[in-house]
Structure formats: C-alpha cells, structure tokens
C-alpha positions, 0 to 999 in steps of 0.5 A, a space after each residue: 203155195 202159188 202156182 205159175 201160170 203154165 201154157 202147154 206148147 200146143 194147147 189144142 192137145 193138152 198137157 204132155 206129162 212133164 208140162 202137166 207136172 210142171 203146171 201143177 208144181 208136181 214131180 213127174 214121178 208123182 204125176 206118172 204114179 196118179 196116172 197109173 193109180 187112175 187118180 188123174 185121167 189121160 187123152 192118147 193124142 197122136 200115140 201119146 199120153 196128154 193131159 187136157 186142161 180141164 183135167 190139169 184145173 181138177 187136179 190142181 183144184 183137188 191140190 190146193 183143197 179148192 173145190 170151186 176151182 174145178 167146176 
C-alpha cells in the first residue's frame, strides 16, 4: 500500500481530521473512532481538534507495521 505524500493546509496547526484520515489512507469514521479509543492523540487549536505531524508519522508507522518510521 503506498501513501501519497499529503500537506495540511496549514501545516503550523497539524492535521484537521479528514486531512489526517486522507494522509493515512483511513476512513474518517476510523480515525474518529482512534481518537475517541485514545489510540491517536489530538491538539485543540483554535477550538478544534488537530492532529500534528509527528502524531500522523506514528500512527502511520504503527500502520505500515514500520517501527523505525516513528523515531
């Protein structure tokens, strides 16, 4: 499975949840569901919930079963 490289539109702010689900090849529903299970971790930024880039890099690590890709 190879994932397209993805840029949030503001990239200080991380990833807004359909970005993030986009970037990891997920479903939104999916990555709405990690969330709430506390498996991926969310920034509020300006009263929303934001997913940073590093966060994006682990669970896209812990996906691809790539344990280097997270360090």
């Amino acid at each position: 499975m190879e994932l397209q490289p993805f840029k949030p539109r503001n990239p200080r702010a991380g990833y807004s949840l359909p970005e993030a689900s986009a970037a990891l090849g997920v479903s939104y529903k999916s990555l709405l569901t990690a969330v709430k299970n506390g498996e991926v971790r969310v920034v509020r930024f300006a009263g929303r919930d934001r997913i940073t880039q590093a966060e994006v890099a682990r669970v896209r690590a812990m996906l691809l079963g790539d344990d280097t890709a997270a360090a």
